[in-house]
C-alpha positions as CSV (number, residue, x, y, z in Angstrom):
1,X,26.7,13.1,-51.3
2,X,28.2,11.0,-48.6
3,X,27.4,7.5,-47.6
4,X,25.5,6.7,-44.3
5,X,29.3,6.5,-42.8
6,X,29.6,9.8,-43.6
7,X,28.5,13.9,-42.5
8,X,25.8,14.6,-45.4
9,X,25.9,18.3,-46.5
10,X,22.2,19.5,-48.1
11,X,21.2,22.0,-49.9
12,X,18.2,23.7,-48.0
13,X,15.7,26.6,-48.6
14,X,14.5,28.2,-45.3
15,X,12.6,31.4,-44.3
16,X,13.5,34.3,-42.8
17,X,12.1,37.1,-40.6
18,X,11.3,39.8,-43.1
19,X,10.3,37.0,-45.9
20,X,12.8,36.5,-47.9
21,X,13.8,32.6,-49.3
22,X,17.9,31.8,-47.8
23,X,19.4,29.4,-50.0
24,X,22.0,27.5,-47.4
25,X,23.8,24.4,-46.4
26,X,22.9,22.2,-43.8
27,X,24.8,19.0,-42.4
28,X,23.4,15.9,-41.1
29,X,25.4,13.1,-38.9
30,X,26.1,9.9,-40.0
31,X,23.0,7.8,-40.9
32,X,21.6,5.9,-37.7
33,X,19.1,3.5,-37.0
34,X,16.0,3.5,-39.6
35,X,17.2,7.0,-40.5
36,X,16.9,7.3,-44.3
37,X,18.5,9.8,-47.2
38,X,16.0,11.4,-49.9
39,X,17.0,12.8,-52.9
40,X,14.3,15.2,-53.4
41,X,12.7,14.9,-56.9
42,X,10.0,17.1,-56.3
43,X,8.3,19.3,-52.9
44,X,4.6,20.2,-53.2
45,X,4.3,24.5,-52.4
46,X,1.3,24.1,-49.5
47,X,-0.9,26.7,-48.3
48,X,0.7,26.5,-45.2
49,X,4.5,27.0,-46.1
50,X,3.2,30.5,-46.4
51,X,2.9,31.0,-42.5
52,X,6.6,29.4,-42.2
53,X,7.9,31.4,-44.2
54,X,8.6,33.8,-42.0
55,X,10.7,31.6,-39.7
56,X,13.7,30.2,-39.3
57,X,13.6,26.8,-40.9
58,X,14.1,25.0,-43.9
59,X,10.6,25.2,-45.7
60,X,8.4,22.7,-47.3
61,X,6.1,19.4,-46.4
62,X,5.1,18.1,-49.6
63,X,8.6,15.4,-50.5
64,X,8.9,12.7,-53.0
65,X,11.7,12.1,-54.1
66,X,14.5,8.3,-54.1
67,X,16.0,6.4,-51.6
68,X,19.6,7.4,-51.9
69,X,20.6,5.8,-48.6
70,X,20.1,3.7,-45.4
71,X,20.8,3.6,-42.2
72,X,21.9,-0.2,-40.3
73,X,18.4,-0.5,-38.5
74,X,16.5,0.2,-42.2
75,X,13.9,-3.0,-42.9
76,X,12.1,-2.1,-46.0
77,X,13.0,0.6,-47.9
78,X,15.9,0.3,-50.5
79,X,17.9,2.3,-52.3
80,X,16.3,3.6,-55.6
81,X,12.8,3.3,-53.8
82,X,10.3,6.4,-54.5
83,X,9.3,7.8,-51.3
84,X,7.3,10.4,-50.0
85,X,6.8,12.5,-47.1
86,X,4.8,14.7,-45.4
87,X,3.9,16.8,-42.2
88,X,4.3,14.6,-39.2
89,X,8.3,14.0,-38.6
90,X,8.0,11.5,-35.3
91,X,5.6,10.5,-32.7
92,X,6.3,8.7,-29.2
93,X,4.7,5.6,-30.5
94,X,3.5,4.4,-27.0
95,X,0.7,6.8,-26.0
96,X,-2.6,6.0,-26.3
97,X,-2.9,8.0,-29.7
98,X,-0.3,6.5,-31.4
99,X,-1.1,3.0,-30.3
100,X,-4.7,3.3,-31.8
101,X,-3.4,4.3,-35.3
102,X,-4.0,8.4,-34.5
103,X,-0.4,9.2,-34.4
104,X,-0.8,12.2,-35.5
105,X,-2.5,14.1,-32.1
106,X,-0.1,12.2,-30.6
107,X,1.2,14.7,-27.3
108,X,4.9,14.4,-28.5
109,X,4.3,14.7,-32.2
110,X,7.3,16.6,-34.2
111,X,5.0,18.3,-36.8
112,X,6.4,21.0,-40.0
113,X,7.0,23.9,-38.0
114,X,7.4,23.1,-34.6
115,X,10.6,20.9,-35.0
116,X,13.5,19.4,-37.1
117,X,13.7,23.3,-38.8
118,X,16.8,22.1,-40.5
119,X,14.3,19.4,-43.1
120,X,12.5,20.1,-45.4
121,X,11.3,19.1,-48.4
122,X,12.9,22.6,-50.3
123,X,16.2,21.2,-50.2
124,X,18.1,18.9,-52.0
125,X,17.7,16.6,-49.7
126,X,16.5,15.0,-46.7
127,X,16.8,12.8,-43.7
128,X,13.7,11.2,-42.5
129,X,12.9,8.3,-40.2
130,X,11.9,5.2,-42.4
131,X,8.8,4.9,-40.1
132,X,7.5,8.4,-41.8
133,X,8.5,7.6,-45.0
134,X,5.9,6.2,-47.5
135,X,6.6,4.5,-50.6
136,X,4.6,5.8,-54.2
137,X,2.8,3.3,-56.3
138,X,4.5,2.9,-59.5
139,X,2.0,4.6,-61.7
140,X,1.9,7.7,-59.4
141,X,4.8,9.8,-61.1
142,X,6.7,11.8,-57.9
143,X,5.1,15.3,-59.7
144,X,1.6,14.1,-58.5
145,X,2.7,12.6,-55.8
146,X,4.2,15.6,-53.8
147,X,1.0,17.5,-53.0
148,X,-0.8,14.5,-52.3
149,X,1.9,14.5,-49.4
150,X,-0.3,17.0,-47.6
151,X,-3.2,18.6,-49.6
152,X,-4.4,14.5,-50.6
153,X,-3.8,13.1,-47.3
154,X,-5.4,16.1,-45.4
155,X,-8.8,15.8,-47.5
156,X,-8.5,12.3,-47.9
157,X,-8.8,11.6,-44.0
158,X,-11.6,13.9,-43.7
159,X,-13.5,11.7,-46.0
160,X,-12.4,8.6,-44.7
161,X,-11.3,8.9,-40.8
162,X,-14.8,10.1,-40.2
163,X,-16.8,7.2,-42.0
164,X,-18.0,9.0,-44.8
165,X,-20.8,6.9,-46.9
166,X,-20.9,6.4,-50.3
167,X,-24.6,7.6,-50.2
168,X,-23.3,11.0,-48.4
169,X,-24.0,14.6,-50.4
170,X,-20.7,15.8,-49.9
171,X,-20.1,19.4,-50.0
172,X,-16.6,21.6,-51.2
173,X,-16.2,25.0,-50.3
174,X,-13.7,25.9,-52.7
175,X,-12.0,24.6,-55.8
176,X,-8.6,25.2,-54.8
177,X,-5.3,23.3,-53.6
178,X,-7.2,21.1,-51.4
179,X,-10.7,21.7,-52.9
180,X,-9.8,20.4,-56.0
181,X,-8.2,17.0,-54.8
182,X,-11.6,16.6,-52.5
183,X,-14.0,16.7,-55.8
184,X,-11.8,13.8,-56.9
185,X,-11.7,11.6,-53.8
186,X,-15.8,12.2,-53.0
187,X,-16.2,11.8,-56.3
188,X,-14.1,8.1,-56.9
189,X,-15.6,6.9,-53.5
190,X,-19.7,7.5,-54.8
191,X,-20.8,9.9,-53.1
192,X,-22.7,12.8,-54.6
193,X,-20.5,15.9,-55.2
194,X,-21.8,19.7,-54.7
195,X,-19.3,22.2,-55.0
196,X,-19.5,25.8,-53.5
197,X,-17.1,28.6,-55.3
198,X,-17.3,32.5,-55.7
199,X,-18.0,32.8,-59.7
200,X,-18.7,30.1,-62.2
201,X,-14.9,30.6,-63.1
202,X,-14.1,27.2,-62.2
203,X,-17.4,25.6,-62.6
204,X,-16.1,23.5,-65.9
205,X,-13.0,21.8,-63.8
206,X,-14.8,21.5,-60.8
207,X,-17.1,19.2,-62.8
208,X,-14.6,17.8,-65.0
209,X,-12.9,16.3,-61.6
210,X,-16.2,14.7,-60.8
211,X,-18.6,17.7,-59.3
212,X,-22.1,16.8,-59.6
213,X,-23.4,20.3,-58.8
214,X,-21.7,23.6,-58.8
215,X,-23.2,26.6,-57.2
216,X,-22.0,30.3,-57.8
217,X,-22.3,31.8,-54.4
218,X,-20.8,35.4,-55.2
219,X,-24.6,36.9,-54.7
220,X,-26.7,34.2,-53.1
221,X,-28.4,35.1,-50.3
222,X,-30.0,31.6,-49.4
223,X,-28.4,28.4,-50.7
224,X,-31.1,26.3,-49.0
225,X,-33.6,27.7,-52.1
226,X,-31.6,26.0,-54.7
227,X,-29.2,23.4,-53.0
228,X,-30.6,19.9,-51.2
229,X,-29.2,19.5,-48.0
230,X,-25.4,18.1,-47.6
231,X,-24.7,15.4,-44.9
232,X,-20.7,16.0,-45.0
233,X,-18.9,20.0,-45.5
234,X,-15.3,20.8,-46.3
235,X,-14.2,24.1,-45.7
236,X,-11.1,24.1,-48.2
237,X,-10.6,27.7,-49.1
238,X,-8.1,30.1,-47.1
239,X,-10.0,31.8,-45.2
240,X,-13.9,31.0,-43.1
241,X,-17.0,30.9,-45.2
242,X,-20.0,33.0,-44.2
243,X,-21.7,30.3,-41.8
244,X,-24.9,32.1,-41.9
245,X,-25.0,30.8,-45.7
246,X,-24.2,27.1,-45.1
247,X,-26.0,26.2,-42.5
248,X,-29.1,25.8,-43.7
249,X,-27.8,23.6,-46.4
250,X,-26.9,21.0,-43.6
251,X,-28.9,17.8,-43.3
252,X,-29.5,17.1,-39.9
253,X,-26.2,15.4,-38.1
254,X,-24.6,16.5,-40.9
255,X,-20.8,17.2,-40.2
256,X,-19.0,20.2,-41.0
257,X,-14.8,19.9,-41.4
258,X,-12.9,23.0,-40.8
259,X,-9.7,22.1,-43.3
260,X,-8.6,25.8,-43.8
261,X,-5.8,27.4,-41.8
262,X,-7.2,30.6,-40.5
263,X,-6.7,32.6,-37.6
264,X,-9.6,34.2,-35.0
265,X,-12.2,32.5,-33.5
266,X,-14.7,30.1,-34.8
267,X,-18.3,32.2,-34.8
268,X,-21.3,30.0,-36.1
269,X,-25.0,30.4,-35.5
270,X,-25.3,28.2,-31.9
271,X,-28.6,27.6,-32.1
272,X,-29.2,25.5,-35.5
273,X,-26.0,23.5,-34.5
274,X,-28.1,22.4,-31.3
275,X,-31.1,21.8,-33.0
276,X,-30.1,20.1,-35.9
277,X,-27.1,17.8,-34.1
278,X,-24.6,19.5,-36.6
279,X,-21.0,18.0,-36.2
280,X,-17.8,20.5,-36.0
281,X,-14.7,17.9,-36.5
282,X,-11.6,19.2,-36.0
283,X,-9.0,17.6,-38.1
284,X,-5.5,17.5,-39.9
285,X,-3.0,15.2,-42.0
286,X,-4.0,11.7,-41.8
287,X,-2.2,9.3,-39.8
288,X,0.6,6.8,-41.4
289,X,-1.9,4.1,-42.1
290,X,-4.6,6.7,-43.5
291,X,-1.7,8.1,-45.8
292,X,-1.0,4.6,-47.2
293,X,-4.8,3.7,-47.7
294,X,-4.5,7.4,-49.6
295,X,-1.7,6.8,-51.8
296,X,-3.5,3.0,-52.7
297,X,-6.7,4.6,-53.5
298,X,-5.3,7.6,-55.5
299,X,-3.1,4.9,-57.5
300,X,-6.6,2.4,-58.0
301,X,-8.3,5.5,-58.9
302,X,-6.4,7.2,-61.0
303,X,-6.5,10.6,-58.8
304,X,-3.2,13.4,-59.7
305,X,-3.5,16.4,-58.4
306,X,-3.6,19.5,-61.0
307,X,0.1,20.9,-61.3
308,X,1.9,24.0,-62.0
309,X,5.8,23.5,-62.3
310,X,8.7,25.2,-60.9
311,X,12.6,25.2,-60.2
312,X,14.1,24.2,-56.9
313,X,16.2,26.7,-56.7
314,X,15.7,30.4,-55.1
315,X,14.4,31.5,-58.2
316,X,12.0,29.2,-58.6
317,X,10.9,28.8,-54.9
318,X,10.3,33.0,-55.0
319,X,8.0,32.7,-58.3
320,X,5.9,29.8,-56.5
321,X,5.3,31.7,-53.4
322,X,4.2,34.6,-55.4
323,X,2.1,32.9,-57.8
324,X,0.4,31.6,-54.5
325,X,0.4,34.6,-52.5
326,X,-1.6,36.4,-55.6
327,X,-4.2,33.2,-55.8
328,X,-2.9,32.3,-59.4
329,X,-1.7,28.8,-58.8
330,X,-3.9,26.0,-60.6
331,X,-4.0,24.2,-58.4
332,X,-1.0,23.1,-56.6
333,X,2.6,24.6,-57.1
334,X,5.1,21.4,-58.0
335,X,9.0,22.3,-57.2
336,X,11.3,20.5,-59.4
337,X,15.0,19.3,-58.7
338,X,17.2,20.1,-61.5
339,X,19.5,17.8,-61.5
């Protein structure tokens, strides 16, 4: 690799139209301002690189990796530092958003997906601004710390952004990629845990990670005959729940968070929503400051994300997607560089 003086040539892993993984080259400029070179270590395989994969752009949102250079305006990070990053690129910095610390609905926001298609984290490296970058706690090897990139940060300000109380019944549809992480950060911040899944299949992790309850949904009718109400819901599977089952198992003002990507319209019963003051908070990655309290709590609390371990290379990438596409990954798909 070059030297901040020089053109950098990566290795990158994009999409395509009919699907297929392109391994190819990409070259960045010289290093400029806080711009800052990654060695990828390790990329997190999300949920949502499945929806990119069609398009043409380097894939991946889930990076840790080291510092391997800096550009002149660089303040903090060094060279050999463990960084991470994840799906917000840039913001304006000036808007009323992003000067309140909510960066991330910021009107300008470069997000995975609708910008920079040439990074990624599949790719041998990387070129981020240092302002996006976030450094991992020693004791949080770079395997666990990809996913929590995305998957922790996106539960993790759920929880958090929206004031959620120790003394909250927090509910988890779903003991997935993001379901699974969500047990464990309820769980370390005291709240009481109550997990929703299709079979008892998972019922021994789920509790494991720090479930209180577990209920087997698969052929309930009514969940409000054997579950107490929840104050706080996260929807954390692929695809909508049946409303009609949850919503009488939602205390009054309870709030319900829609983290699954899914197309359509959102239909829910209207009339217990009024009646009962039920909450719908739309919500994505947390913001930079959110990520950091993330990565600190997740490092005090001992919180790694359940891994399965692949190549980076086209190989590799191709078994991950398909392990993902068939639902077999447990729980989160963990590219690794090989050299």
């Amino acid at each position: 690799m070059g030297s901040s003086a020089q053109e950098i040539e990566l290795t990158v892993y994009r999409g395509s139209k009919d699907g297929t993984i392109i391994q190819s080259k990409t070259h960045q400029g010289p290093l400029r301002g806080d711009q800052v070179l990654v060695k990828i270590t390790h990329s997190g395989l999300c949920g949502t690189d499945e929806h990119y994969r069609s398009a043409d752009q380097v894939l991946g949102h889930e990076g840790a990796g080291v510092v391997q250079e800096i550009g002149p305006d660089v303040d903090t990070l060094k060279k050999g530092d463990n960084v991470g990053f994840g799906y917000l690129h840039s913001s304006c910095g000036h808007c009323a958003q992003c000067l309140t610390g909510k960066e991330t609905f910021c009107p300008q926001r470069v997000m995975y997906g609708t910008g920079d298609f040439d990074i990624g984290s599949l790719a041998s490296h990387a070129v981020w601004r240092e302002s996006y970058l976030f450094k991992i706690p020693e004791n949080i090897p770079n395997e666990y710390a990809a996913p929590l990139q995305c998957g922790g940060a996106t539960v993790f300000n759920a929880l958090e952004m929206y004031d959620t109380r120790p003394t909250d019944r927090v509910g988890i549809i779903g003991v997935g990629g993001l379901g699974h992480l969500a047990i464990q950060f309820a769980a370390k911040m005291g709240c009481e845990v109550v997990v929703f899944s299709g079979t008892d299949s998972k019922k021994e992790v789920a509790m494991k990670l720090g479930a209180h309850e577990f209920y087997a949904i698969a052929d309930v009718k009514d969940l409000s005959n054997i579950c107490k109400p929840v104050n706080r819901l996260l929807v954390t599977t692929s695809h909508q729940p049946d409303w009609t089952l949850y919503i009488p198992v939602l205390a009054p003002e309870a709030t319900i968070f829609p983290l699954s990507v899914s197309n359509g319209n959102l239909v829910i019963p209207y009339m217990p929503l009024l009646q009962n003051g039920i909450r719908i908070q739309g919500t994505i990655v947390a913001p930079r400051e959110m990520h950091e309290q993330m990565l600190r709590f997740a490092s005090v609390h001992d919180i790694k994300p359940i891994i399965e371990k692949f190549p980076l290379n086209k190989k590799g990438i191709e078994e991950a997607f398909e392990h993902l596409d068939k639902g077999e990954m447990r729980y989160r798909g963990v590219l690794v560089a090989q050299s």
